[in-house]
Every structure is written in structure tokens, then in C-alpha cells.
N, C-alpha and C positions, 0 to 999 in steps of 0.2 A: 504494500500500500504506500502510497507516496502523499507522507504526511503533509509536506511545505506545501504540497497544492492544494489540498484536503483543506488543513487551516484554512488557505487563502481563501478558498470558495465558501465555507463555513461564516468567514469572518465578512465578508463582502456580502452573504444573505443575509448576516443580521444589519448591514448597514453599517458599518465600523470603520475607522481607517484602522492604519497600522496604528500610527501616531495614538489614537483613543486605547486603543488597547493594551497599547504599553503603557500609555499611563493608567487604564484600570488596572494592571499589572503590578507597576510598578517595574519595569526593565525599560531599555532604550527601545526604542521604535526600530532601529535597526537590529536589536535581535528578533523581534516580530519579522523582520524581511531577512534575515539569514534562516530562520527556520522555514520562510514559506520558500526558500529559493534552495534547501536540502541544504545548504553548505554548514548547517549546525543540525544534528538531532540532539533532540532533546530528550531529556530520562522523563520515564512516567512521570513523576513526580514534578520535573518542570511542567510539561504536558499539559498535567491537570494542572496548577499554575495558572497556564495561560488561557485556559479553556473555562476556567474556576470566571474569569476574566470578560467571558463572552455575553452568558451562562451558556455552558452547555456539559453535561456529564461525558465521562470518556465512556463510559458505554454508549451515550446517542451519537457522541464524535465516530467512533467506529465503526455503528451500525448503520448509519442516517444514511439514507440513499438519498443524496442529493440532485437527483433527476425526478425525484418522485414529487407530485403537489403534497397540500396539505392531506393528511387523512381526514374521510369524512365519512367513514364507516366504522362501526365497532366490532364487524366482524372483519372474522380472519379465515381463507381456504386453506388448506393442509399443503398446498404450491405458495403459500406467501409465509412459514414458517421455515426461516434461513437456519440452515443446521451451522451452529458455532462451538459445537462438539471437535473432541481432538482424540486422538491416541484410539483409536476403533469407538469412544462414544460419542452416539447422538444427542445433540442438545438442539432441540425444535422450539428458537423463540417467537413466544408471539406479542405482536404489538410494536417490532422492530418500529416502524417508523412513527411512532407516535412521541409526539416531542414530550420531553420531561418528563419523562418515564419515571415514577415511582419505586415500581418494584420490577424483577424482573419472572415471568411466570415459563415453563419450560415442560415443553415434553419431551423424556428423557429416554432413551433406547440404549438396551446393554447388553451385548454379546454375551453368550455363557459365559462364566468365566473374568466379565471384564469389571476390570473395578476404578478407583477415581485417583489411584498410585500406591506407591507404599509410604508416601507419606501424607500425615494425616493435614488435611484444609480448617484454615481457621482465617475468620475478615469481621470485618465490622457487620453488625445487623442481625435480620433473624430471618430460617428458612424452612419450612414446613413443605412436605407432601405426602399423596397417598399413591401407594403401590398398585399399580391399574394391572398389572402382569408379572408372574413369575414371585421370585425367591431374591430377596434383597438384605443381605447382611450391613445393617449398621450400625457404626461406632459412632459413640458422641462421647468425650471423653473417656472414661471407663468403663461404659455400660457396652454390651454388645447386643442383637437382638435381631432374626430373621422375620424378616417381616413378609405376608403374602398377598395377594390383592383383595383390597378394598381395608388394611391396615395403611397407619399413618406415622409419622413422626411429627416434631415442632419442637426446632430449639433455638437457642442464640448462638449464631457463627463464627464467634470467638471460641468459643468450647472446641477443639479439637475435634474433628470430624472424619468419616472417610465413607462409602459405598462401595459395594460388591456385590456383583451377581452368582450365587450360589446355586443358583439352579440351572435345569436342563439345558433351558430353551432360554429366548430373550425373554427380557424383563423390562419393564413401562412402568416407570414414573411419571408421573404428572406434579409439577415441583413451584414453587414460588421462593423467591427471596425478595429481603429488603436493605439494602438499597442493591438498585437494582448491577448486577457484574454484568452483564453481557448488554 
């Protein structure tokens, strides 16, 4: 993805100059035009920074289809859920283009077998869902606990976390968090 133009287009729909932005910022204007012209990337953490700056979340920075109009429908077809799943799992979010996006809500697909790493996920917020298919082994800090369809979980995502698919066949989640990561 080619973030410096990404910003630029980003920063040019909300109507901004550089110059505004750097000073909502707080940096020079010319680091606003080294990062849209690639010759600076910048770490997440600047990122959001700058983007903290527009408003816009680094999940709607990422996802925003910037060809797309406003959304003016609350539904969503099973062809407009963009998988932002990695390592064999599916992550089907919905609501990609809706700006300021709250939380983020997710149906989740999991190879026998597949799980979320061997190391355990922990982030700010909290994320709950129910097991729509199969055999789902989850950790939240010390508890462990297979879960099967139409069981659920809900915790705060700082707690140490992890998913795995223990059974046969694929396994379906249907998942929310807050605030929203993808």
C-alpha cells in the first residue's frame, strides 16, 4: 500500500492542507509532504499521530476505499465483506466503509487446526462473540475452555488472549471488538 499517497488523498477529502495539518499535528508541514511523497515512512505510532490529526482511525485509514461514495445503506452482501484475515485465517469485516467506525464486528473462519499464534493477543478494549460452527478453544488469561456453536465468550482485551480451532472441520465465529482493529 502506498501510504504518502493514501494520506494525501485522505487528507485532500477532508479538505486540509498540509500546512493545517501539521499544525493540528504539531510537526512541520514538510514532514506532512515527505511522508505523502514516500521519502519518510513513518512508524504506526507516528501514523496515528498524524491521522489522530485529520480525524480518522488507522483502521478506517486502511480500510477506506477511497473510490467508494458515502455509505447509504446498513446492509452489507457477503461480496462486500473484505477478508483482512492472515496466516490461513479469515477475518470477514463488515461495515469496512462506514466512517468512524466504533467497533469493529467480524466473521471469522478457521481451518482445522488453525489458531491466532502461539503467542497470546492482548490491546486496549473489549471483545465478545459466539461460536456459529465447530470446536473453539479459548484462552483469556488462565482460564481455558472449548466452546461449541451457539456458546459465547466476553472479555477485556488486555487480559491475555488466544483462539484455536480444535475440531474437525472449520469453525465460525461471528466476533465484535471495541475499539474497532481492522
Amino acid at each position: 500500500m502506498d501510504i504518502g499517497a493514501r494520506l494525501q488523498r485522505v487528507r485532500m477529502a477532508k479538505d486540509l492542507s498540509q500546512r493545517e495539518l501539521a499544525k493540528r499535528v504539531g510537526v512541520t508541514n514538510s514532514t506532512i509532504s515527505l511522508i505523502e511523497q514516500n521519502k519518510v515512512s513513518p512508524s504506526v505510532s507516528s501514523l496515528k499521530k498524524v491521522l489522530d490529526g485529520i480525524p480518522i482511525s488507522l483502521a478506517d485509514f486502511f480500510t477506506l476505499d477511497l473510490d467508494a461514495g458515502p455509505p447509504d445503506s446498513p446492509f452489507y452482501g457477503a461480496g462486500e465483506l473484505p477478508d483482512v484475515g492472515s496466516n490461513g485465517l479469515h477475518y470477514f469485516l463488515v461495515g469496512q466503509h462506514r466512517p468512524q467506525r466504533q467497533m469493529c464486528i467480524l466473521r471469522e473462519v478457521m481451518p482445522p487446526g488453525g489458531d491466532t499464534g502461539d503467542a497470546m493477543l492482548r490491546h486496549e478494549g473489549e471483545e465478545g462473540g459466539v461460536i456459529v460452527q465447530g470446536e473453539v478453544e479459548v484462552t483469556v488469561g488462565d482460564q481455558v475452555r472449548v466452546l461449541r456453536a451457539g456458546e459465547a465468550y466476553y472479555f477485556e482485551s488486555k487480559v491475555p488472549h488466544r483462539f484455536r480451532n480444535v475440531g474437525d472441520g472449520e469453525a465460525v465465529i461471528v466476533s465484535a471488538n471495541t475499539p474497532a482493529t481492522f
